[in-house]
C-alpha positions as CSV (number, residue, x, y, z in Angstrom):
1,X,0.0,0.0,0.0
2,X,2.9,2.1,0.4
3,X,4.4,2.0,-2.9
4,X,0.8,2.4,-4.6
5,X,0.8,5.9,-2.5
6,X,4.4,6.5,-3.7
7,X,3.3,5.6,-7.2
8,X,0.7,8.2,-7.0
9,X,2.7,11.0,-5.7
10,X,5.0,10.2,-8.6
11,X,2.3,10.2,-11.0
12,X,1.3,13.8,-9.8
13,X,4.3,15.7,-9.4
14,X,5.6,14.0,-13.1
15,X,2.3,14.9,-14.4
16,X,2.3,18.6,-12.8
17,X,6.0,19.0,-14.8
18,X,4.7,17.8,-17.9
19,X,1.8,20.0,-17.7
20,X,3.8,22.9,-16.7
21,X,6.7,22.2,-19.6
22,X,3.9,22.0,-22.3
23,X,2.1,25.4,-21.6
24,X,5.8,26.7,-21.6
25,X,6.1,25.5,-25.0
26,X,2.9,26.5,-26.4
27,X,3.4,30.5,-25.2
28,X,7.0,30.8,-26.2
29,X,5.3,29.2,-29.5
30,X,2.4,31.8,-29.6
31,X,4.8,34.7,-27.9
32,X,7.1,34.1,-31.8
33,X,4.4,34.0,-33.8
34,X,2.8,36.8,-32.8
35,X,6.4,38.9,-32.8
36,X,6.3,37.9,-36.6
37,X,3.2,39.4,-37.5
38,X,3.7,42.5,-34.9
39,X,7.5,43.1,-37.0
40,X,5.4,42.4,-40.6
41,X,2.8,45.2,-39.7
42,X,5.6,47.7,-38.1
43,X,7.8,47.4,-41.1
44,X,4.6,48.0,-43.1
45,X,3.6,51.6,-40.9
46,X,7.3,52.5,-41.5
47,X,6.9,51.9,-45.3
48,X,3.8,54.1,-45.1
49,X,5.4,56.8,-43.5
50,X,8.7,57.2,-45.6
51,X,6.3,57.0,-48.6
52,X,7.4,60.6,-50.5
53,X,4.5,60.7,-52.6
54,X,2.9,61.6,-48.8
55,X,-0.4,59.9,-50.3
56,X,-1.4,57.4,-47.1
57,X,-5.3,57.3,-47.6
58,X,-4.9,54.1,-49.8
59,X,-3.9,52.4,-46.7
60,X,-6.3,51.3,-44.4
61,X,-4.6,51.4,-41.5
62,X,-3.9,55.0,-41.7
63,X,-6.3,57.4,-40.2
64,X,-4.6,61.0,-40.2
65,X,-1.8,63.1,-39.4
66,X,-1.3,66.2,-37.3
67,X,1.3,69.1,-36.4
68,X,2.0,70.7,-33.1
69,X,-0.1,74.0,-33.1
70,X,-3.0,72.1,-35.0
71,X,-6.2,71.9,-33.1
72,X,-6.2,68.1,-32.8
73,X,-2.9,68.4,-31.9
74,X,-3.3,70.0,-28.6
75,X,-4.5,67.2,-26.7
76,X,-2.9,66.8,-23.3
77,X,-2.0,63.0,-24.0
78,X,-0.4,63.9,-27.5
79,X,1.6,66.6,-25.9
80,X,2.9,64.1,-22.7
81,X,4.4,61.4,-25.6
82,X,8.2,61.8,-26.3
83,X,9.8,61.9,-29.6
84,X,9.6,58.0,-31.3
85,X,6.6,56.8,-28.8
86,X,3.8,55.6,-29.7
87,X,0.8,55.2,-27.8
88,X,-2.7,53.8,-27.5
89,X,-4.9,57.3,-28.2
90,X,-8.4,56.3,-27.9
91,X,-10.3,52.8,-28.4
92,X,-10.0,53.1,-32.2
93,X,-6.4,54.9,-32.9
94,X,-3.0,54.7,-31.4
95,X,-0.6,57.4,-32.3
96,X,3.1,57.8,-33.1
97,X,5.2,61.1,-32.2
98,X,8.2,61.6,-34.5
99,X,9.6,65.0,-33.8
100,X,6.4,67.9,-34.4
101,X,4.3,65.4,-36.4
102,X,2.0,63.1,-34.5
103,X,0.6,60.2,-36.9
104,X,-2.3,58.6,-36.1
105,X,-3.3,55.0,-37.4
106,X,-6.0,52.2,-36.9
107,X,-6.2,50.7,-33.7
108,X,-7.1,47.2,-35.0
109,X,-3.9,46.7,-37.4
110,X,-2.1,45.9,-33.8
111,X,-5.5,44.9,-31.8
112,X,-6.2,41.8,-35.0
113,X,-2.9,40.2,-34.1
114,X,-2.7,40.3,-29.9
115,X,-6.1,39.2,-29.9
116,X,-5.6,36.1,-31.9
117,X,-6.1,33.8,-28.7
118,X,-6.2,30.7,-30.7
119,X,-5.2,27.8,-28.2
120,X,-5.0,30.5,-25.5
121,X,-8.2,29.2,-23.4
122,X,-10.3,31.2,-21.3
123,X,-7.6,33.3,-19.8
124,X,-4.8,34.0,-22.3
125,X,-3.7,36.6,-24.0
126,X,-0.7,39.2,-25.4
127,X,0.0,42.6,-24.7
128,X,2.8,45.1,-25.2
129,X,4.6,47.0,-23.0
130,X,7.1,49.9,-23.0
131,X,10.1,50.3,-21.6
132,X,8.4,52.8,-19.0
133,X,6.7,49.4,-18.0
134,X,3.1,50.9,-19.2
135,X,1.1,48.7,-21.0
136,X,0.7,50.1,-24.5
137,X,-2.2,47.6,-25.8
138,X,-5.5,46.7,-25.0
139,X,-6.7,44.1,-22.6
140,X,-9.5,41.3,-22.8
141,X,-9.8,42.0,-19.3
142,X,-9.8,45.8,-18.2
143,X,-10.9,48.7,-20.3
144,X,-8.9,51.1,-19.6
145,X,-5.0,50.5,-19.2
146,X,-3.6,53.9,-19.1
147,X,-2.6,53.6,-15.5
148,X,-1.2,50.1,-15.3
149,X,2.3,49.6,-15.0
150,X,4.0,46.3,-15.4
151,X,7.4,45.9,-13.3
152,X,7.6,41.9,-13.1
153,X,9.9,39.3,-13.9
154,X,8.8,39.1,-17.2
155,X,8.9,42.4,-18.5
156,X,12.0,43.2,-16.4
157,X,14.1,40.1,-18.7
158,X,12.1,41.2,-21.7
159,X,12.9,44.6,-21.7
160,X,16.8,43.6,-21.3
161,X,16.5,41.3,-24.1
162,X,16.1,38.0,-22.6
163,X,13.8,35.7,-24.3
164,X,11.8,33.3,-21.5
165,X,9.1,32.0,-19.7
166,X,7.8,32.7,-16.1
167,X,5.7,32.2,-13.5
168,X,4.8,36.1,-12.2
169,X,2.0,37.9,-11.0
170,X,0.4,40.0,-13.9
171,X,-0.9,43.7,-14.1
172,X,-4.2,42.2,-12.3
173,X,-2.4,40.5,-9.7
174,X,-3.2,37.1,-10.9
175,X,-0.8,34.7,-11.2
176,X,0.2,33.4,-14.6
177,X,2.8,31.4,-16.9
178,X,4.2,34.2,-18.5
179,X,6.0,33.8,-22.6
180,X,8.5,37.0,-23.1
181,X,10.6,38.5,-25.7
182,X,11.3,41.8,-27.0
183,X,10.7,44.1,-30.0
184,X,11.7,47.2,-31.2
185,X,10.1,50.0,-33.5
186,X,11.9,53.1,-34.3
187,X,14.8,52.7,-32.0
188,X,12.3,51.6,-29.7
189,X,12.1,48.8,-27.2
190,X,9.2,47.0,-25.7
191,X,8.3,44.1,-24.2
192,X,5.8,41.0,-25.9
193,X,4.0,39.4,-23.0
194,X,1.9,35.9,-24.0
195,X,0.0,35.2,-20.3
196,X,-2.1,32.0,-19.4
197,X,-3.7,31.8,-15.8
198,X,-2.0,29.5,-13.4
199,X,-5.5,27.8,-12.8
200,X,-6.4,27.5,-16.0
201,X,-2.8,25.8,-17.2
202,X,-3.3,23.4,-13.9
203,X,-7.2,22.2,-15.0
204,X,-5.9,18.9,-16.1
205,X,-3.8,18.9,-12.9
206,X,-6.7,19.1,-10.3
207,X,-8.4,16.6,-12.7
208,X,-5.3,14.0,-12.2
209,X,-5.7,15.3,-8.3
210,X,-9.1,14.4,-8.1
211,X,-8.4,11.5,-9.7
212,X,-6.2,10.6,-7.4
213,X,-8.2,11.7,-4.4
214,X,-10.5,8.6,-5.6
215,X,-7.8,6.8,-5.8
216,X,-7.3,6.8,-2.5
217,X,-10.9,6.3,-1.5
218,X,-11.1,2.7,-3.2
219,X,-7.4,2.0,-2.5
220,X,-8.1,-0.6,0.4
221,X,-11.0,-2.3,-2.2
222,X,-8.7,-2.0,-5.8
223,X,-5.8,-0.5,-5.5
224,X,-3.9,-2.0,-8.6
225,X,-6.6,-1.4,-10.9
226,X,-7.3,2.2,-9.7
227,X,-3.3,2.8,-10.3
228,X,-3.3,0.9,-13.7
229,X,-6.5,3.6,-14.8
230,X,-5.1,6.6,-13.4
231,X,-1.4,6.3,-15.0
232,X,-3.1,5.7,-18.3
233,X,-5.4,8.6,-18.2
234,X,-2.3,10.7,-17.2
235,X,-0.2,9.8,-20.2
236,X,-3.3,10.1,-22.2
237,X,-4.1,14.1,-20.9
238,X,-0.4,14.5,-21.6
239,X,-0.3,13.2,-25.4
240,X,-3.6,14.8,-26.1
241,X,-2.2,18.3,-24.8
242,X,1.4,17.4,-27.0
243,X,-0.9,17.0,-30.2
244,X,-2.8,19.6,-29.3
245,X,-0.1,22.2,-29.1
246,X,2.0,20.6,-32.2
247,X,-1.5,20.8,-34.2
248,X,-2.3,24.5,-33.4
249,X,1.9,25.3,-33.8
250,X,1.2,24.0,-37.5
251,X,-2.0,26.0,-37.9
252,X,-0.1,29.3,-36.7
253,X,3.1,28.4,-38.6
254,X,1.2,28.2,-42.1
255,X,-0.8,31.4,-41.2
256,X,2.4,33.3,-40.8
257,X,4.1,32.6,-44.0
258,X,0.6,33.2,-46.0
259,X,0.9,36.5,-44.2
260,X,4.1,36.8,-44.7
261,X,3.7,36.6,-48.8
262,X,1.0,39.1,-48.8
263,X,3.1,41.6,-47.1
264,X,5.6,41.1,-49.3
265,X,3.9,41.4,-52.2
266,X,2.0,44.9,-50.5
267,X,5.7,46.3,-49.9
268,X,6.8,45.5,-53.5
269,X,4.3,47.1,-55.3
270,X,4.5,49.7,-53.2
271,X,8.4,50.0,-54.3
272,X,7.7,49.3,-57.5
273,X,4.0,51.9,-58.1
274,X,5.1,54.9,-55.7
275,X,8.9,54.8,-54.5
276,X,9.9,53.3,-58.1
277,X,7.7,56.1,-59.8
278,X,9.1,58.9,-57.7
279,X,12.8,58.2,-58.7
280,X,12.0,57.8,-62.3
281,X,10.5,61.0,-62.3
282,X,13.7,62.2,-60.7
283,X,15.9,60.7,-62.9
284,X,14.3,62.3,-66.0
285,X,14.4,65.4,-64.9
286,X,18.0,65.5,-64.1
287,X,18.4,64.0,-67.6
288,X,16.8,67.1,-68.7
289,X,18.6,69.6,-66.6
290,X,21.6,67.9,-67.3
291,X,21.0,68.7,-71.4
292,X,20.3,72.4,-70.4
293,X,23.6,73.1,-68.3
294,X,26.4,75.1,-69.9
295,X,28.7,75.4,-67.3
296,X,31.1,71.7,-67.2
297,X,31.4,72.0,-63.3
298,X,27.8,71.7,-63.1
299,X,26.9,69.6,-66.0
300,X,29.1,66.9,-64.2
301,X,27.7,67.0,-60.8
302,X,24.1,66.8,-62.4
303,X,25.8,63.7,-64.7
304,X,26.6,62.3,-61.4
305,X,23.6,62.8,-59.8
306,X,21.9,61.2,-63.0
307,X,24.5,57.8,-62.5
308,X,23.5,57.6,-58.8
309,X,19.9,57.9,-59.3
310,X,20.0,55.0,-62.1
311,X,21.8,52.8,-59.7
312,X,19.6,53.5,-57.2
313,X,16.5,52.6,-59.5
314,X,18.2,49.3,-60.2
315,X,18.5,48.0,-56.8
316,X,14.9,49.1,-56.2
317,X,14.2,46.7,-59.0
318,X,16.7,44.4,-57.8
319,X,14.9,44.4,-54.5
320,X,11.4,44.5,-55.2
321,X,12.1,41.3,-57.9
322,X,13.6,39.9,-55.0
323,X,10.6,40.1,-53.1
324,X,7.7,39.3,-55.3
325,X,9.4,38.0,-58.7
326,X,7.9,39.3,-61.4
327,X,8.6,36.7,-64.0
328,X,6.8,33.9,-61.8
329,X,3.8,35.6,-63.7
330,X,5.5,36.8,-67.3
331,X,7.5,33.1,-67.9
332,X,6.1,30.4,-64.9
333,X,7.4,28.7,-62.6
334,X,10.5,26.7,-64.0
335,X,12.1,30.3,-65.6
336,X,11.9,31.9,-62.6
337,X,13.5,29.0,-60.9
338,X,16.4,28.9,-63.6
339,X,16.8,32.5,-63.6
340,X,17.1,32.6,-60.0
341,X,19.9,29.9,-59.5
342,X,21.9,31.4,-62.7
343,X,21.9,35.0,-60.8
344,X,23.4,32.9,-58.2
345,X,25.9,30.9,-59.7
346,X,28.0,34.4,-59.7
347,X,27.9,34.9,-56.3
348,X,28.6,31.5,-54.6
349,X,31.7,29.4,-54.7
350,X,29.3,26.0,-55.0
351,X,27.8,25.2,-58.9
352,X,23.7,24.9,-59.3
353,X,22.6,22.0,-60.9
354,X,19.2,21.9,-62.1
355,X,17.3,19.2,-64.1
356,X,13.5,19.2,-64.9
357,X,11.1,17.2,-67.3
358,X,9.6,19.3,-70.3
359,X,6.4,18.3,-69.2
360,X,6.7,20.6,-65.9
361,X,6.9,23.7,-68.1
362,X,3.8,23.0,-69.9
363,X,1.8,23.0,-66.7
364,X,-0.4,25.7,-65.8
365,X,0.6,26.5,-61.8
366,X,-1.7,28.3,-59.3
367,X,0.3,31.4,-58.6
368,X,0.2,30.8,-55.1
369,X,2.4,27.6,-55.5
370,X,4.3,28.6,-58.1
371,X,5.7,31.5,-55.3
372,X,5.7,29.0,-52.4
373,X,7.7,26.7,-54.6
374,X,9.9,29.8,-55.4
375,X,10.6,30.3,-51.8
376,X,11.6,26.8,-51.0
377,X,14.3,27.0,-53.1
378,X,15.6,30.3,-51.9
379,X,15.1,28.9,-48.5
380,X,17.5,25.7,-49.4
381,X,20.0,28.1,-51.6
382,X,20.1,29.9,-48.7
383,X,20.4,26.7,-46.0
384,X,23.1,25.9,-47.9
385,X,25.4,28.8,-48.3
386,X,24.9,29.2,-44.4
387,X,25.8,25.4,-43.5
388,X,26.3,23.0,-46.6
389,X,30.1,23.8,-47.6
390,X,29.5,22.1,-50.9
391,X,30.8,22.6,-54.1
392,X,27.6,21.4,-56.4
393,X,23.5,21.6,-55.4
394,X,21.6,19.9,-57.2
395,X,17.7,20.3,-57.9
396,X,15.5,18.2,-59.9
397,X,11.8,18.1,-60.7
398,X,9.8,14.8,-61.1
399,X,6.9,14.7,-63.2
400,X,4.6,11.2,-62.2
401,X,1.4,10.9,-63.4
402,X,-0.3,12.8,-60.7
403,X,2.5,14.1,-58.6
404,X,5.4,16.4,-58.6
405,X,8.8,15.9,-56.6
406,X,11.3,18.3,-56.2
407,X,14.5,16.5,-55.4
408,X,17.5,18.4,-53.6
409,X,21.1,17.3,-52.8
410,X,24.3,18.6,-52.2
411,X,27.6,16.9,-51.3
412,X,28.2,19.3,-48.6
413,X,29.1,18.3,-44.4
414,X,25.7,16.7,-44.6
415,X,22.4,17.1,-41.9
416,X,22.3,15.7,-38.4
417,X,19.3,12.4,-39.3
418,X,18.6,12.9,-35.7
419,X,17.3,16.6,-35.8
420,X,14.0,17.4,-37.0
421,X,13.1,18.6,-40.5
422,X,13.5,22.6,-41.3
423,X,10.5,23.6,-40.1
424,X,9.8,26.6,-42.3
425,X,10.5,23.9,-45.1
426,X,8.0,21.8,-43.5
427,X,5.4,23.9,-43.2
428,X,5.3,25.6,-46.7
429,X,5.2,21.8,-48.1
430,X,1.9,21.5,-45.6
431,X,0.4,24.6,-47.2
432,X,-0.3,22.6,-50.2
433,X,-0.8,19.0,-48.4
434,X,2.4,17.8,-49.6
435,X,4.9,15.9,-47.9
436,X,8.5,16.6,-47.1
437,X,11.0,13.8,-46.3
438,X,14.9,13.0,-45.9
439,X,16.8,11.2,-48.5
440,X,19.8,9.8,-46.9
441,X,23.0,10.1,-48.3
442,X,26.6,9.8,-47.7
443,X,28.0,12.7,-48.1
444,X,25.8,15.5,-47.9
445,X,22.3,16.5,-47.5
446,X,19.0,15.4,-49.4
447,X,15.4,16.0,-49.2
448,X,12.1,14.9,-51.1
449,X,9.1,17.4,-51.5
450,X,6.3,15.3,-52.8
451,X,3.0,17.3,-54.0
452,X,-0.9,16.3,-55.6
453,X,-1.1,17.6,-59.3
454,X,-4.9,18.5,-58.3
455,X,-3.7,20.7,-55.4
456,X,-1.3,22.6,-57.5
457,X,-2.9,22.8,-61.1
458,X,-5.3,25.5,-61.9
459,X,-8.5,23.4,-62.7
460,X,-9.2,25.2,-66.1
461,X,-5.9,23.9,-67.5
């Protein structure tokens, strides 16, 4: 009877660190994901302000803009915000000070992302705070904010640059399971908080204890049986939580990168339509100023002025193909793919070697996999310039009769078969219900992407 109440303090306590490493997980999961999407839409408000056409109405996250002196300017909160702060301003608009110019923009950009509570429960939920320790986002809980200053564990480490979890009291005095990292915006820093309650995390604990508590009750009558029932259900509350939190991680994951590609293809075309316009304009009216100059000394500056300008216009190009590649669109798939390694070639000290049946380039691609397939293989160009040290890559296409494989290889240092597959690679092979797997070889590195033609063939073709 002893060791049966030995067992089941064991069973607890192993349970109650299982349960406790798994919640961990999950919010420093959630805490990066969220991070993402928060450096996404900053880098998208920053784009929007250094526009120089000035024209922001297009975007709907901007609401206005205002100079000190102006009436809607004089507002006591405006007027309390340093230089480079930005602040919650009412329960649809936060504003951001930079210098005399205080820009105002939609509440909900920031709001749509902290409140995505997906595998949060009842009680979870992310907020920012600033390096004052003020909370600078809204809360599912409490209206109002203004007044609530965080100055815990969590924020202390996150503010510093530490990335972590905690157990802390939060700005309610509750205690939670606290996620943290940090963020910056405009020379900024602040702190990323993703919260659970402590007795929400611990529901499946007081069920185990409960459990247990029978346990006890019936011990004298079945002891063995009662232990046999309860250790099962344990493990059971534990794997279901694991698959739980790998399952949402994969949901999350695959909403990132679609995000991801939509802002990418926002910031290129606004490159390409209004910063690419703007210097084009520039450049021909230098060209024309430079025809109408008599004086040499001057005629040469302009000249210069005209060089700079065109080399600037180029590695706009260079970056907005980079980007969002324009000939996925103007040649398909397996051009942009060839054009893309040969650009390459000149840069690395390893050769690209790339093989495809004729077939492939006959096929009519969705656009969206024909840019997801474009990414994996900057992903794996790029894998292997970081850690391959190989002197050839190889990729090949597959055409079966209703599948595609993409086969890559190098004869680099090779990949460690005991870690887990690239996960960015992973999930971009997901996002079209394909299937990613390791080839082993000796030496170097090799993985199989397997897709369904009917997933990735427009239907009309």
């Amino acid at each position: 009877m002893i060791n049966l109440i030995s067992i089941s303090f064991w069973i607890y306590f192993k349970s109650k660190e299982a349960i406790i490493y798994r919640a961990s997980e999950h919010l420093t999961s959630v805490n990066s994901l969220a991070q993402d999407k928060l450096s996404l839409y900053l880098t998208n408000l920053k784009l929007i302000m250094a526009d120089p056409s000035g024209n922001f109405s297009k975007n709907k996250s901007y609401v206005g803009v205002c100079s000190l002196g102006e009436s809607k300017c004089s507002d006591r909160k405006l007027l309390s915000l340093m230089d480079n702060m930005f602040s919650p301003f009412s329960q649809t608009e936060f504003v951001f000070r930079r210098g005399a110019e205080f820009y105002f923009f939609n509440f909900k950009g920031i709001s749509h992302i902290l409140h995505e509570r997906q595998g949060l429960g009842n009680s979870g939920e992310i907020y920012i705070v600033g390096s004052d320790h003020f909370i600078r986002s809204a809360s599912r809980f409490i209206s109002d904010l203004s007044h609530f200053k965080i100055n815990n564990e969590a924020s202390k480490n996150s503010l510093q640059g530490k990335r972590g979890v905690a157990i802390v009291d939060d700005y309610r005095g509750v205690k939670v399971i606290s996620a943290y990292s940090r963020f910056t915006f405009d020379h900024l820093e602040y702190a990323l908080l993703s919260e659970m309650d402590w007795d929400e995390v611990n529901l499946p604990l007081k069920e185990i204890q409960h459990n247990l508590l029978g346990f006890g009750f019936f011990l004298v009558l079945g002891s063995l049986v009662v232990a046999y029932v309860l250790s099962k259900k344990t493990v059971q509350v534990v794997d279901q939580m694991e698959k739980s939190v790998a399952e949402k991680n994969a949901v999350m994951a695959i909403n990132v990168l679609k995000i991801q590609e939509e802002e990418r293809e926002k910031i290129s075309y606004s490159l390409h339509d209004s910063v690419g316009q703007s210097l084009t304009a520039l450049n021909w009216s230098l060209n024309d100023v430079e025809k109408k100059l008599q004086d040499p000394t001057t005629k040469d500056q302009v000249h210069k002025l005209l060089l700079l300008s065109e080399d600037i216009i180029q590695e706009l190009r260079s970056i907005s193909q980079d980007i969002m590649p324009s000939l996925l669109k103007d040649f398909g798939c397996v051009s942009a793919i060839k054009s893309y390694l040969d650009e390459r070639n000149e840069f690395y000290e390893f050769k690209f070697h790339f093989q495809f049946d004729d077939e492939i380039e006959s096929l009519a691609f969705k656009h969206s996999f024909a840019l997801n397939l474009y990414r994996m293989i900057q992903e794996l160009v790029q894998n292997a310039a970081k850690h391959a040290h190989a002197k050839n890559i190889y990729f090949k296409f597959l055409l079966d009769k209703d599948s595609l494989e993409l086969l890559y290889s190098d004869d680099g240092v090779g990949y460690n078969s005991k870690s887990p597959l690239p996960n960015s690679l992973h999930y971009r092979s997901q996002l079209f219900k394909g299937h990613m797997d390791r080839i082993v070889q000796t030496p170097g590195t090799g993985f199989k992407f397997e897709f369904s033609l009917k997933e990735i063939i427009n239907e009309k073709s």
